[in-house]
PLY file of the C-alpha trace (Angstrom):
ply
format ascii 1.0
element vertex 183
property float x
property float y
property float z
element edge 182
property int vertex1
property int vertex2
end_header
5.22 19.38 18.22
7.82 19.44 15.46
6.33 16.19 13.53
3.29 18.96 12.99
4.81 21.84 11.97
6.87 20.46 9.47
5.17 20.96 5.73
3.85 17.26 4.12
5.69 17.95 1.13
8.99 17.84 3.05
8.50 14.63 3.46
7.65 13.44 0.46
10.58 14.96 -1.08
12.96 13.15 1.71
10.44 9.84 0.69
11.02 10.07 -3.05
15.30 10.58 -2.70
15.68 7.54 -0.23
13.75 5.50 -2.83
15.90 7.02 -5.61
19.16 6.21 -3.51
17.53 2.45 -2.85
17.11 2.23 -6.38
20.04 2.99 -7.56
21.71 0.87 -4.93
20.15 -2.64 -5.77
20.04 -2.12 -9.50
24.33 -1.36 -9.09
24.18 -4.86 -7.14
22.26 -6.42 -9.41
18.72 -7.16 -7.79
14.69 -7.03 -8.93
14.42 -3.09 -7.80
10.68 -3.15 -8.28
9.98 -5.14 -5.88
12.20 -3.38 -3.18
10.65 -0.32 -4.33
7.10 -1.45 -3.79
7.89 -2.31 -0.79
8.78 1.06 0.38
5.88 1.94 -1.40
3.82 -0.02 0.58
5.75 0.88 3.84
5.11 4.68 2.90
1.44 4.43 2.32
0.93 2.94 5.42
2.51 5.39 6.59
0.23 8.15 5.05
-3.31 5.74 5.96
-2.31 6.09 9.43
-1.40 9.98 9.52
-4.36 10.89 7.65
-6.75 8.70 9.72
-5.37 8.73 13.06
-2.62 11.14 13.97
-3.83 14.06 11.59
-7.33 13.93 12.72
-8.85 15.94 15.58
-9.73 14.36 18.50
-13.65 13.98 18.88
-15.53 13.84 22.21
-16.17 10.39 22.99
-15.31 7.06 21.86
-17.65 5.65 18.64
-18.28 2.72 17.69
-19.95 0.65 15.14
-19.45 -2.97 15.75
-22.49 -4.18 13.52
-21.55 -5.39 10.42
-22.90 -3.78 7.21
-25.16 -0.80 9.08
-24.50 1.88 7.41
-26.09 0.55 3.99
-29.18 2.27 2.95
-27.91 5.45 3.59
-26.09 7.40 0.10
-23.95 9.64 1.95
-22.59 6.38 3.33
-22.04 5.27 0.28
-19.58 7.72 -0.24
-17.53 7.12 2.48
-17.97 3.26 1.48
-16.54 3.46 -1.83
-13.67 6.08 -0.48
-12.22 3.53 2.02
-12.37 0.93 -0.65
-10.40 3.08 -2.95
-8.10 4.26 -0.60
-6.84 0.85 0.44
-6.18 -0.21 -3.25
-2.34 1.21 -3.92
-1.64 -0.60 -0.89
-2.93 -3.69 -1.96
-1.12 -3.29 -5.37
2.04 -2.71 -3.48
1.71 -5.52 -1.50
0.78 -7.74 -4.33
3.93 -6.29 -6.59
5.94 -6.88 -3.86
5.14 -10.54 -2.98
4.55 -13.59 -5.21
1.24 -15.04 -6.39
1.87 -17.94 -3.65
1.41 -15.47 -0.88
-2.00 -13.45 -2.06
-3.39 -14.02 1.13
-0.73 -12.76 3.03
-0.87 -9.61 1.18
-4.90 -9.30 1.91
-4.05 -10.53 5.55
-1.65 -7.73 5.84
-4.32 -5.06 4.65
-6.28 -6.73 7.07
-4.41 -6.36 9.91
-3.35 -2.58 8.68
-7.05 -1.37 8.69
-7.70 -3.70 12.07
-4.78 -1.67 13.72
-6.66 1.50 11.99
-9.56 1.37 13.63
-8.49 0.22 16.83
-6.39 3.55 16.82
-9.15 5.65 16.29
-10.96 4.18 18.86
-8.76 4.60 21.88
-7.66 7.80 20.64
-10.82 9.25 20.21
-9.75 10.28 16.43
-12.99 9.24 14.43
-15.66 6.16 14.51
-14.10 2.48 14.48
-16.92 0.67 12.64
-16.45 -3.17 11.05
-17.74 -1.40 7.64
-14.16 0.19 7.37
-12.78 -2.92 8.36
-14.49 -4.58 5.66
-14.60 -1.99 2.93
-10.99 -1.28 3.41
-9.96 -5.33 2.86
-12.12 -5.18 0.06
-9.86 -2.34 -1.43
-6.57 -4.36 -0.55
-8.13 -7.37 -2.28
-8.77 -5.45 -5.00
-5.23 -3.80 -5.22
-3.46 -7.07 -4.90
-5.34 -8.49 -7.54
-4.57 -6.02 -10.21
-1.22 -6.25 -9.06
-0.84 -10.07 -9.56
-2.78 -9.84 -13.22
-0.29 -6.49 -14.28
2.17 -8.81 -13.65
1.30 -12.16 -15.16
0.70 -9.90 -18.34
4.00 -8.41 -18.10
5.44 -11.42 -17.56
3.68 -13.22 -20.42
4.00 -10.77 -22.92
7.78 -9.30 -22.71
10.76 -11.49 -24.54
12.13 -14.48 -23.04
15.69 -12.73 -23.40
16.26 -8.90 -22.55
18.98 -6.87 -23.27
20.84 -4.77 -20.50
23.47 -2.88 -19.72
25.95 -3.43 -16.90
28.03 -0.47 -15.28
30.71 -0.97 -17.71
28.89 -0.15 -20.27
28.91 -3.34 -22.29
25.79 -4.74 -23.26
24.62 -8.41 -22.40
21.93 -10.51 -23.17
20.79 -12.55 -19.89
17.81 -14.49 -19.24
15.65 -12.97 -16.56
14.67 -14.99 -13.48
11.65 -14.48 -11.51
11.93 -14.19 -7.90
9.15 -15.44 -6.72
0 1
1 2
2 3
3 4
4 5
5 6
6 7
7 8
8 9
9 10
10 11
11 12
12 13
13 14
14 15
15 16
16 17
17 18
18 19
19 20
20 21
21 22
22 23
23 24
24 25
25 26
26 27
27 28
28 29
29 30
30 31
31 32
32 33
33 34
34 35
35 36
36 37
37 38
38 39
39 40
40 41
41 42
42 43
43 44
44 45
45 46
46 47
47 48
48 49
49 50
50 51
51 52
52 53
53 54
54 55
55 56
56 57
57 58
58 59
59 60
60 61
61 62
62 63
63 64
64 65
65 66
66 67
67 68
68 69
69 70
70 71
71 72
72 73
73 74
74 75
75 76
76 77
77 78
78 79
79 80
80 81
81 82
82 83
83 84
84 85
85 86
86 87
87 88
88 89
89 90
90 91
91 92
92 93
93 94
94 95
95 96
96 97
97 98
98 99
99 100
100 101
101 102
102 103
103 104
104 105
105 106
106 107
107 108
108 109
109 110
110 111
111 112
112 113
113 114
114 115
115 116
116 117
117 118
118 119
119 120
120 121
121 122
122 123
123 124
124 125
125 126
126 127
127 128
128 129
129 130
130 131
131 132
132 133
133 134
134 135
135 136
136 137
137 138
138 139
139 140
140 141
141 142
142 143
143 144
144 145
145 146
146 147
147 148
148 149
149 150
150 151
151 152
152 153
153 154
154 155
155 156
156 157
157 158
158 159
159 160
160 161
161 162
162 163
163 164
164 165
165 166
166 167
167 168
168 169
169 170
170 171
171 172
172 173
173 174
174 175
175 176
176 177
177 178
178 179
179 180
180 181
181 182
């Protein structure tokens, strides 16, 4: 299958240029390009969660399943794999919060939800590892925890830079605007 056989690191190279040609696009037509790039940034790594848990996995024998909540505590290697899926669901949850307002923090954690629901599920029917509710929960705990640094990076940002910034349009002639949030 060609999706296989083509090197990862061909496609983060097409990745990074289509964000560098979105970039430069909205920031020509005037718009907030960091929160179109998180965005893609968020698309992208959910992208990558479900390649490296689902389609880049090898099949196992049967189906597994873990539907009782919290049953692997108690055991440390576990543990590991506990605080890895919360860790790898926190750039998506800073994505998600970067890219939508304070108003809608649940929606970002709801989204993470749903991502790691869809996850699992996937696993499940295609035989490609265990679908246990401790992912599901460890992995919204990560998103949580990703959308809240997200949300308190940018109230800091927000309450420490100048009311007034100075930029430069494509003519070259500097002008002082007032900034306005989009959220």
């Amino acid at each position: 299958m060609l999706f296989y056989s083509v090197p990862l690191y061909i496609y983060i190279v097409l990745f990074l240029i289509a964000v560098l040609g979105v970039t430069l696009f909205l920031v020509r037509k005037g718009k907030d390009a960091g929160v179109y790039i998180a965005r893609l940034l968020s698309t992208d790594y959910v992208v990558y969660i479900f390649c490296s848990t689902v389609l880049f996995r090898e099949e196992c024998q049967e189906r597994i399943s873990h539907l009782k909540p919290f049953w692997s505590y108690g055991s440390s290697d576990i543990f590991d794999e506990a605080i890895m899926n919360v860790l790898v669901f926190i750039p998506l949850g800073f994505f998600l919060g970067w890219s939508l307002c304070e108003k809608y923090f649940a929606k970002a954690v709801m989204i993470g939800f749903f991502v790691t629901i869809m996850v699992e599920l996937m696993q499940f029917v295609f035989k490609r590892g265990t679908a246990e509710t401790d992912d599901i929960i460890h992995n919204t705990l990560g998103c949580l925890v990703g959308v809240t640094a997200a949300l308190v990076l940018r109230k800091y940002i927000t309450r420490h830079k100048n009311t007034y910034f100075q930029s430069f349009d494509f003519d070259g002639e500097p002008s002082l605007e007032r900034e306005e949030k989009s959220c």
